[in-house]
N, C-alpha and C positions, 0 to 999 in steps of 0.2 A: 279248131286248131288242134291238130295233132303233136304233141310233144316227146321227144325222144331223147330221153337224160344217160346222159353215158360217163360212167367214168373209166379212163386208160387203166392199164395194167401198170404193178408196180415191178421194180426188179426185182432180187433177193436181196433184201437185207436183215436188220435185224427185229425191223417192225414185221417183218411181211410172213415171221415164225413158218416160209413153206412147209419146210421138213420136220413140224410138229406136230402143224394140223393133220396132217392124214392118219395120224394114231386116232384123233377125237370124229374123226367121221365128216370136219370139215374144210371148206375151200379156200377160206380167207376171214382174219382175225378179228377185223370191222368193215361197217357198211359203209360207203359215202354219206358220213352225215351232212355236208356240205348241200348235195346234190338234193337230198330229202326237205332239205329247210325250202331249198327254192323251189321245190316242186310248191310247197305250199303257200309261195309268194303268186303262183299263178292264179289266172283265174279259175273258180270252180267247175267251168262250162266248158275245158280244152281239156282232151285226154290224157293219158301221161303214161309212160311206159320205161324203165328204170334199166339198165343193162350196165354190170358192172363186169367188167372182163377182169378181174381178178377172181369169178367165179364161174364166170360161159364167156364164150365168144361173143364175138356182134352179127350177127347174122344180116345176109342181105338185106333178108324180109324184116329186119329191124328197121333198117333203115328205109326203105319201099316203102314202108306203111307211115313214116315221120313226114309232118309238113316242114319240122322245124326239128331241128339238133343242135341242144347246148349239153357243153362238156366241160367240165372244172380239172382242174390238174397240178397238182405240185410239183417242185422240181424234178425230183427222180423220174416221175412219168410221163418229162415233156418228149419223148420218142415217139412213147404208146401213143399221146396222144396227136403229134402228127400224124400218124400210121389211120386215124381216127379221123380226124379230119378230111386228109387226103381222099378214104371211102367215100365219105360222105357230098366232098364234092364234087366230085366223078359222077352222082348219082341227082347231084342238081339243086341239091337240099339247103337250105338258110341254117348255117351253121352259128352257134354265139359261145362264145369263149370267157372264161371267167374262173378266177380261183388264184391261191397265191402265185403259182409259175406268171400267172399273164401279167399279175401287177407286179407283179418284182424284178424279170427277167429284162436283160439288155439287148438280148439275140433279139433276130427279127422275127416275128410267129408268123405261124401258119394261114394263109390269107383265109379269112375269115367275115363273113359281112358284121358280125356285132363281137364288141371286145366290152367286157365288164372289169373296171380296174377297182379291185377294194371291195367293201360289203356292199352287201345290194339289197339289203332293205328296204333304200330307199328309191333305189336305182329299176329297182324290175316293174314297180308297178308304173312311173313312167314310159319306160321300156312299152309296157304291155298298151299306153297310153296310146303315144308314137303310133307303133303301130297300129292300131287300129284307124289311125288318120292315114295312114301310108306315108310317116313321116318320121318311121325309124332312124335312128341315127348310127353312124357308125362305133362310137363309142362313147360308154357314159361311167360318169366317176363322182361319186356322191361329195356334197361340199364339205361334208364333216359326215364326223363318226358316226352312226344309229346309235339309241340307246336302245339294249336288249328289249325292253318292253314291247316294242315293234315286231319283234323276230315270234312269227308263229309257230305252234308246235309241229313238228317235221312229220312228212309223213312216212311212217316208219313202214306202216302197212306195204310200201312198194319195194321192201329189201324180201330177198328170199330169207327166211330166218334160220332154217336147219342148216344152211349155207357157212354160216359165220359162229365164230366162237365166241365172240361176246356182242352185244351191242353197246351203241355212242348217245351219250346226252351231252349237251354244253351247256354249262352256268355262265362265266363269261370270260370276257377276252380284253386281252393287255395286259402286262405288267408294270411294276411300276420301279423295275429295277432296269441297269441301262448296261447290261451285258454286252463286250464289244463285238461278237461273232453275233447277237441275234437280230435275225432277221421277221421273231413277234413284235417286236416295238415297234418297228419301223411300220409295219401292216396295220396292228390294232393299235398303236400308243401306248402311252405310260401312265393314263389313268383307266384303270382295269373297272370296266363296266361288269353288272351281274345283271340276270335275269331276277325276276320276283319269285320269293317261295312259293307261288300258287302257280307259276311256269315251271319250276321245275317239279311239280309234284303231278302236274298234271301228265309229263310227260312221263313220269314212273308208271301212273297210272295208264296211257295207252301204251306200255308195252307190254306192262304185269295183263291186260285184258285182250289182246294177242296174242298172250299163250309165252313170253317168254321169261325163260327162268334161265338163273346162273349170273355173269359176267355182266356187268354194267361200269363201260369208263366214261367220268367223266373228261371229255377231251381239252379241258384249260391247261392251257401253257402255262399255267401257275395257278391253281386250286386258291391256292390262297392269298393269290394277289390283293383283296378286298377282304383284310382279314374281321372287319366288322360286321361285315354282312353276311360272310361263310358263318360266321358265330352267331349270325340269327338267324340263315338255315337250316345247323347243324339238329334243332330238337324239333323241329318239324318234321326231318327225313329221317331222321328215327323213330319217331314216333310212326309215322308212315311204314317201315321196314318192323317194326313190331306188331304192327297191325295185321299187312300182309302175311307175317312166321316170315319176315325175311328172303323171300326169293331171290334178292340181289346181294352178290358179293361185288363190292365196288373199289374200281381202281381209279387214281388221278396221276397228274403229274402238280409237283408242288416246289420250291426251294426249300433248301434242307433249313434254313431259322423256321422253319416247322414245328424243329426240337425244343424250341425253347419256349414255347408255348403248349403246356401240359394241360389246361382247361379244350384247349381246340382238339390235343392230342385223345382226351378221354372222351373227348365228344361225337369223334371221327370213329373211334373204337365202336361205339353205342352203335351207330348211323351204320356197323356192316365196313367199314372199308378193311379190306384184306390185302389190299396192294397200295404202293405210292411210290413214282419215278421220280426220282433225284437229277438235280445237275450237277453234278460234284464236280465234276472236268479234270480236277488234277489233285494233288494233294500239295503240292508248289507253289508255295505263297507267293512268290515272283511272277509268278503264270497265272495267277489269279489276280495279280494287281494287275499284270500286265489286259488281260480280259474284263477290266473294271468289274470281276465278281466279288464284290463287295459283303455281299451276303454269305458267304462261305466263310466262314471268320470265325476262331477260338479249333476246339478238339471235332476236328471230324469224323472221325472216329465215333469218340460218345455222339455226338450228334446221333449219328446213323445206328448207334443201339439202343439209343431214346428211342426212337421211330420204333424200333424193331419190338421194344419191350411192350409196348401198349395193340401188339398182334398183329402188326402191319408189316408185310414181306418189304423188304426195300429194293427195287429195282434202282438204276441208276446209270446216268449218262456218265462218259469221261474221254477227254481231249487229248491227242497228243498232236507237236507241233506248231507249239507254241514258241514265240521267242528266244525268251527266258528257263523253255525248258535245258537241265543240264545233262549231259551225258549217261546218267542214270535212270531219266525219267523211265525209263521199259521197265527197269527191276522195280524201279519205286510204286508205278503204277501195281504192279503185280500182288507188290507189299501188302499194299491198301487196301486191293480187293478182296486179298484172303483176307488180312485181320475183318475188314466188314462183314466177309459174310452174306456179301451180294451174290447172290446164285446168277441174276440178267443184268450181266454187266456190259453194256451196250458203250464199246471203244471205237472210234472212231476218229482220222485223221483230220485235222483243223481243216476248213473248208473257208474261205470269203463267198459267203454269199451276197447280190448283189443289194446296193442300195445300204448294207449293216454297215457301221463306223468302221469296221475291221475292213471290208473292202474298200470305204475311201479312204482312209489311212496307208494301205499299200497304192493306190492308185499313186495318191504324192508322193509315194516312196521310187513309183515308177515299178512294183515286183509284180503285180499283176499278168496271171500268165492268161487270162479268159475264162468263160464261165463253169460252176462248178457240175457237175452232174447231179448231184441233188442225193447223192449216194456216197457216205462217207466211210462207206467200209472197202470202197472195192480197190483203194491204193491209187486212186487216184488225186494229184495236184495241182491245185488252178492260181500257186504264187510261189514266188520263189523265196522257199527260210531259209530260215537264219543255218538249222544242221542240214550236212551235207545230204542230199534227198533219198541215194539210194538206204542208207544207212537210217532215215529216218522209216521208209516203209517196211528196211528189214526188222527195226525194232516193234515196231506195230506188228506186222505180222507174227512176232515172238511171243509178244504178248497175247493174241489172239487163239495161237496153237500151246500156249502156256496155261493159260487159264479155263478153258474149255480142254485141257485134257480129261479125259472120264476121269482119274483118281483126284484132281487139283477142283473139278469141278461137283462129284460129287461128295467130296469131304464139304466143300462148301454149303451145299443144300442142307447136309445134316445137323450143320453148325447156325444155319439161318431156320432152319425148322425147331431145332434146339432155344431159340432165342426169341422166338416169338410165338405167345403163348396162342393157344387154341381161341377163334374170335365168334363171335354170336354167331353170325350168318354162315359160318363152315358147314356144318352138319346139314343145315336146312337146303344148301345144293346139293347134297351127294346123292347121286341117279347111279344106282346099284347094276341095275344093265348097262349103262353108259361106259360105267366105271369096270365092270366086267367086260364092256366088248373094247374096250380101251387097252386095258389090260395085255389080251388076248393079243391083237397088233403088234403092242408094246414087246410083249415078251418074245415073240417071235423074231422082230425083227432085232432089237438089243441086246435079246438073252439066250437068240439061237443061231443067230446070222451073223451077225455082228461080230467084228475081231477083239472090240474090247468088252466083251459077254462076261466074264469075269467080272468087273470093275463093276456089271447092271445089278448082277447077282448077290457082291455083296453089298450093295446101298440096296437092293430091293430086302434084302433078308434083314438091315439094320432097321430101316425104315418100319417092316412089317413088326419088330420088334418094340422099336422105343415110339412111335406114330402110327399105330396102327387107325386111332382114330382119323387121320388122315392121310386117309391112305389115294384119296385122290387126288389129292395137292402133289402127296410124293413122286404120283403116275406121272401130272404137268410137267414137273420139273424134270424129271426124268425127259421126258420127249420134247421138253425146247432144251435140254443139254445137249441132244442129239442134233438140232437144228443147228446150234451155234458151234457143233462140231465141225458139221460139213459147209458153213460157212469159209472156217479156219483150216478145212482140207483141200479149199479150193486155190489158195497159196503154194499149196506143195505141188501142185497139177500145173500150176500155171507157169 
């Protein structure tokens, strides 16, 4: 059996950094780790061939050489991925579908002979059962959650790696908080399963012995959903990371009561993590009861310069369009984000997605306008709020072109660079070519093309001054400011 793993293209958003990566020499930010786990749910004897159109095409002869095409897809890329489909069955191919878009979505999918709803741990090696009686089934949906111990290590070997700017590992999945906008609970549940420390170390290790160094996220919707068992991997994977000299600087995404735990906080320090994505959503305690974010609770503020102080850049989500928000929310967000000190401040208009409390709550309300695109930056509204709407996108967009102005955004950088001190595993990434032909890109297009080349010049000259040891970090930031520019340039065009 020939196997043909594909994952669609994303749009632009704020995960998909287009107009970043071309300074670093790459195509796209992460691999399908999704698509890698289940290659390694297959059997050892069927070939396998990986094609992720966020970094090449699909080519015919992709699909000509496949017995069999499965494709995973999240919301944002359920277009690409009919676009994918469609090829594929023009070409006669057993197509199988699987990933959160299929289990979540209300629309009708793409006809498809096998649909996979939810994890498939347990689901594929049936699957693979089925078939071989000729007694596949059209769709299959495991009776309960896996536990990660099941889940083998991904085959990373199949991602192109000079391609991508960091690579994905997963510890585990679920949270254990009941956010009314998300739609992880509803997927993985609310008791947050983990992998075993000898799974995730094993998977440090096949990537560190393929050759790659730098970026490593771990991809949990909450890092530290399971905060007893993060606390007995955290001296393992340090210890791990001092062994290697640290080849990984590692990011997660976490809840900000992160802050209030200063044992996990030093331990995380130890372990290399240089980055951690917040859900802060609002700074509006009414909008935060309203979203049952429960966890967001006391100064969030300190909160987020605890995190910063023990070396950890804080990235961070944030909502508007909520309820309860009041006529200020635009300036107020704005507030927040300077005093934080967030340089990737990822704002985005309220979405119901389907299946989360938040979508059947407006369903009874009757505001339901249909499904969301999966993309929450592009102005678009799938219910009807509470503020008048054009006035809600024009304050989003104010915000967007506010804070991402070069002077508003790189005062920001210097103030978050300022605030969190230099971390173990910094030095041990810095690729001096890399970082030189980076550079190079960088300066040309920001510091010579560019109409706000002023504004490059002087955060390059401050940086080179008070950070000169990190002077690659400043490079980063510098070329996703420029990404989240032309996000917020594409408001004025439109």
């Amino acid at each position: 059996m020939k196997v043909l793993l594909v994952n669609p293209e994303f749009p632009d958003t704020y995960w998909s950094f287009r107009h970043a990566l071309p300074f670093e020499g790459k195509r796209c930010a992460f691999p399908p780790l999704g698509l890698m786990t289940v290659s390694a749910l297959l059997p050892d004897s069927w070939e396998r061939r990986m094609v992720d159109l966020n970094v090449r095409r699909l080519r015919s002869s992709d699909i000509e050489w496949a017995d069999m095409v499965m494709a995973t897809a999240m919301l944002a890329q359920k277009d690409s991925l009919k676009q994918v489909v469609q090829r594929c069955k023009a070409k006669g191919k057993r197509v199988v579908l699987g990933g959160p878009y299929v289990t979540t979505t209300i629309e009708e999918l793409p006809e498809v002979d096998h649909i996979f709803l939810g994890e498939a741990e347990a689901t594929i090696p049936q699957f693979v059962e089925d078939l071989a009686r000729g007694e596949a089934k059209r769709s299959y949906k495991a009776a309960e959650r896996p536990q990660l111990s099941t889940t083998p290590l991904p085959h990373f070997h199949l991602a192109e790696l000079k391609r991508y700017s960091a690579m994905s590992v997963q510890y585990s999945r679920g949270c254990p908080f009941s956010c009314e906008f998300c739609d992880i609970i509803e997927i993985y549940g609310r008791i947050p399963r983990t992998k075993s420390n000898q799974q995730i170390l094993a998977e440090m290790d096949a990537l560190y012995e393929l050759g790659w160094r730098g970026t490593v996220f771990i991809v949990d919707d909450n890092f530290i959903g399971n905060k007893k068992n993060v606390r007995q991997l955290m001296p393992e994977l340090a210890d791990w990371q001092k062994q290697h000299d640290y080849p990984f600087t590692l990011l997660t995404e976490a809840s900000i009561n992160l802050a209030d735990d200063d044992q996990l906080l030093d331990s995380m320090r130890d372990a290399g993590f240089g980055r951690v994505f917040l859900g802060i959503e609002t700074p509006v305690e009414a909008s935060l009861k309203e979203a049952q974010k429960t966890q967001n609770r006391g100064n969030l503020l300190d909160s987020v310069k605890k995190i910063q102080s023990y070396g950890m850049e804080v990235m961070a989500g944030f909502i508007v369009g909520f309820d309860n928000d009041p006529e200020d929310i635009f300036q107020l967000q704005i507030d927040f984000i300077r005093q934080s000190a967030i340089p990737l401040a990822m704002v985005g208009l309220l979405n119901a997605l389907p299946d989360t409390q938040l979508w059947k709550r407006l369903e009874r309300e009757g505001r339901l306008l249909g499904e969301a695109s999966g993309n929450n930056t592009n102005c678009s509204l799938n219910f009807v709020t509470k503020m008048d709407p054009s006035r809600l996108i024009a304050g989003y967009q104010s915000i967007m072109q506010t804070i991402y102005s070069p002077r508003e955004y790189y005062q920001r950088v210097r103030d978050s660079l300022k605030r969190t001190p230099h971390s173990a595993g910094d030095a041990k990434n810095y690729d001096l070519i890399q970082s030189i032909t980076a550079f190079a890109r960088i300066a040309l297009k920001l510091g010579v093309l560019d109409r706000e080349r002023k504004e490059f010049w002087r955060f390059f000259v401050h940086a080179l001054a008070k950070h000169r040891d990190r002077f690659a970090e400043s490079l980063r930031l510098a070329a996703m400011g420029y990404h989240f520019r032309k996000l917020s340039d594409a408001y004025n065009e439109a």
